[in-house]
C-alpha positions, 0 to 999 in steps of 0.5 A: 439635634439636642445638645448637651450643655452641661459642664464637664466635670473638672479634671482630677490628678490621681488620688494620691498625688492630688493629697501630696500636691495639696498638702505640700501647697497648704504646706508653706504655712506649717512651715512657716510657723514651726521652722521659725519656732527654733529661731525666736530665741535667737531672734530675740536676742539679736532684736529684741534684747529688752523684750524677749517675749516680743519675738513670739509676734513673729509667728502671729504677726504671719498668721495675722497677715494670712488671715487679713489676706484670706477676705480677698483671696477665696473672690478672686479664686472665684473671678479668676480661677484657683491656679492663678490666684495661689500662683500670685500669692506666692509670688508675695508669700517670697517677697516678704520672705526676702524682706525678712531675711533682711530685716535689720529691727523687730519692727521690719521683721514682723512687717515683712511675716504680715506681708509673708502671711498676707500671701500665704493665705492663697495656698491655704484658703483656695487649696481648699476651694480647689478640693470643694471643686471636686469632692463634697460632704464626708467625702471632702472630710475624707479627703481633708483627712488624708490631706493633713495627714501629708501635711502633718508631716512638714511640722513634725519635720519643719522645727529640726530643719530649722534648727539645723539651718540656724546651727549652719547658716544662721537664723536669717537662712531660715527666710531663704528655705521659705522661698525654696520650699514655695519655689517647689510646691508651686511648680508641681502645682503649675505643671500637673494640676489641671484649673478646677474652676472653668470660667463658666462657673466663674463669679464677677467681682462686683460689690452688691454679690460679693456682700451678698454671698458673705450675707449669705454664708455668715447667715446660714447657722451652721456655717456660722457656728462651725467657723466659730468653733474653728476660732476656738480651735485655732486660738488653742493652737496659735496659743500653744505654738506661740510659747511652745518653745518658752514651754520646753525652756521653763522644763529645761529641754529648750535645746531639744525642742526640735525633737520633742515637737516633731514627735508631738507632730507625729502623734497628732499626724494619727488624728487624721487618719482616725477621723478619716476611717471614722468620719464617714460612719459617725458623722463630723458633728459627733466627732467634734464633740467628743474630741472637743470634751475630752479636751476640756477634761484634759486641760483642766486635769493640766491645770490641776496638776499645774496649781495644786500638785508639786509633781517632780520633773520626771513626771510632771514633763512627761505629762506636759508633752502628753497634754501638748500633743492632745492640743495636736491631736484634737485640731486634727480630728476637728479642723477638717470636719468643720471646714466640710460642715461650713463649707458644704452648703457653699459650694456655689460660692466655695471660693467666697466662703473659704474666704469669711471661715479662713479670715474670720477664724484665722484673725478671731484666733489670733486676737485670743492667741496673742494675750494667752502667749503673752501671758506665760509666766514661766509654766503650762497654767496660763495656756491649760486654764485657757485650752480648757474655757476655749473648748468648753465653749467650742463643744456648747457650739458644736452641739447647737449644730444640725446637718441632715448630712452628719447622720445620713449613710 
């Protein structure tokens, strides 16, 4: 008698409970970041009295860290299944979070964040092999939407919770709400998510195919190119979060960071849902590239404003707000899309190329985003000169791109 031997397909939560579990597990990197960002200055002065500039390594130090960590996470998602991995993860991401809680020089502190991010990459990079189990093509792009529309919310929330834990507690607090915050997502996750992954499908850890699936993903052109494109955008945002809080000092609104990013953040959080009601009918190419161009333009009109025209106060904040929240915005109609182009030809290898895209973009922006950081000379010019070189670059890479998929109903 015949048998059916085909694999069942993995088990789905409710729509909307599976996009707030996802956006809450990719979550702890957004807060990680943008709750710290309130704390550099006085982090600065307690570690780093001589050198203030030096705390905003606090932020990429973990964010270097998580992109070392996302080359081992997506194969071992891929052996192991993606529930265990992430749950691992964790377990470092609160090591290092205690670490820093009690780190006694700068030195220890960015230690302890490399350590923090190390683990951090597990929930960032096998979430979103755990979404490829289930959806494909614009679908996943929808989805991905819907997921950072969520998860827009915790950096629009993250920088007032963080001030208002530093007003209480102290900085060092800020440490022990990471673990908190772990602590809640990865039990939701444990409890309600059934393993997308059977073991059927999963992949040996053996060298020669790990190095062959990189080959394989790093020699297909358009995954190539759209992990590129999100280093450009990553580089961007990095930059822009490194010296966000210096940026709103140098306009005199340094003690009302906190509010001013969290209204950038809810801005950007509209990215989402408009790519997600327009990515299915134009395509993610074409949405990339005009959200790419705008910003190009943007950036250097900034620029412009910055080195040519001495605008008054009540005009030239105003617009810096508005040119921050465009940087946003435009990771949210883009960052999603390109993981669904790069990752759609990769669904054999899903967790293997999260992995390359996620490591590669993450470390390839960090290495950009650290010397534009370093370069703030007490206005918007350094970052806006280079927004604007790094998405001209990102739309003459997106439009080398060509998927059957980016014009098909």
């Amino acid at each position: 008698m015949p048998t059916d031997t085909t694999p069942a397909a993995p088990a789905r939560l409710p729509e909307l409970e599976f996009i707030a579990l996802m956006a809450m597990v990719m979550g702890m990197v957004a807060f990680s970041v943008d709750s710290m960002l309130p704390a550099l200055p006085a982090i600065a002065a307690e570690l780093s009295p001589a050198a203030p500039n030096r705390a905003q390594l606090i932020v990429t130090s973990f964010v270097f860290g998580m992109g070392a960590g996302t080359f081992v996470t997506g194969p071992l998602s891929d052996r192991f299944g993606r529930k265990p991995v992430i749950l691992a993860g964790v377990g470092l991401y609160m090591a290092g979070a205690l670490l820093a809680w009690q780190a006694p020089a700068l030195e220890t502190m960015l230690g302890a964040r490399f350590v923090q991010g190390l683990g951090a990459a597990a929930p960032r990079v096998v979430a979103l092999a755990l979404i490829r189990d289930l959806y494909s093509g614009r679908q996943m792009a929808r989805t991905l939407s819907f997921v950072m529309t969520v998860f827009t919310l915790v950096p629009a929330l993250a920088p007032t919770l963080g001030h208002y834990i530093i007003v209480g507690f102290g900085w060092r607090a800020s440490f022990l709400t990471f673990v908190l915050f772990a602590a809640i997502a990865t039990t939701w996750l444990f409890l309600r998510q059934p393993e997308t992954l059977p073991p059927e499908r999963r992949r040996r850890l053996h060298p020669a195919e790990l190095f062959g699936a990189v080959r394989e993903m790093l020699s297909h052109p358009d995954a190539r190119r759209a992990t590129l494109v999100q280093t450009l955008g990553f580089g961007m945002l990095f930059a822009t979060l490194s010296s966000a809080q210096q940026l709103y000092d140098a306009f005199g609104q340094g003690a009302n960071f906190h509010l001013w990013f969290g209204l950038v953040a809810v801005i950007a959080a509209t990215s989402n849902l408009f790519n997600a009601r327009l990515v299915v009918r134009l395509g993610m190419r074409p949405l990339i590239k005009a959200v790419l161009g705008a910003q190009m333009v943007i950036s250097a009109l900034m620029a412009a404003s910055v080195l040519l025209f001495d605008l008054p106060a009540g005009l030239a904040f105003p617009l810096f707000v508005a040119w921050h929240a465009s940087i946003f915005w435009q990771n949210g109609m883009t960052i999603g899309n390109l993981n669904a182009l790069a990752l759609e030809p990769m669904a054999h290898i899903a967790g293997i190329a999260a992995s390359v895209i996620a490591a590669v973009s993450t470390v390839g922006a960090v290495l950009l985003a650290v010397p534009i950081g370093l370069a703030f000379d007490g206005t918007p010019l350094p970052l806006a000169v280079s927004v604007c070189v790094l998405s001209g670059l990102g739309l003459w890479q997106t439009s080398k791109i060509r998927r059957d998929s980016d014009v098909e109903g």
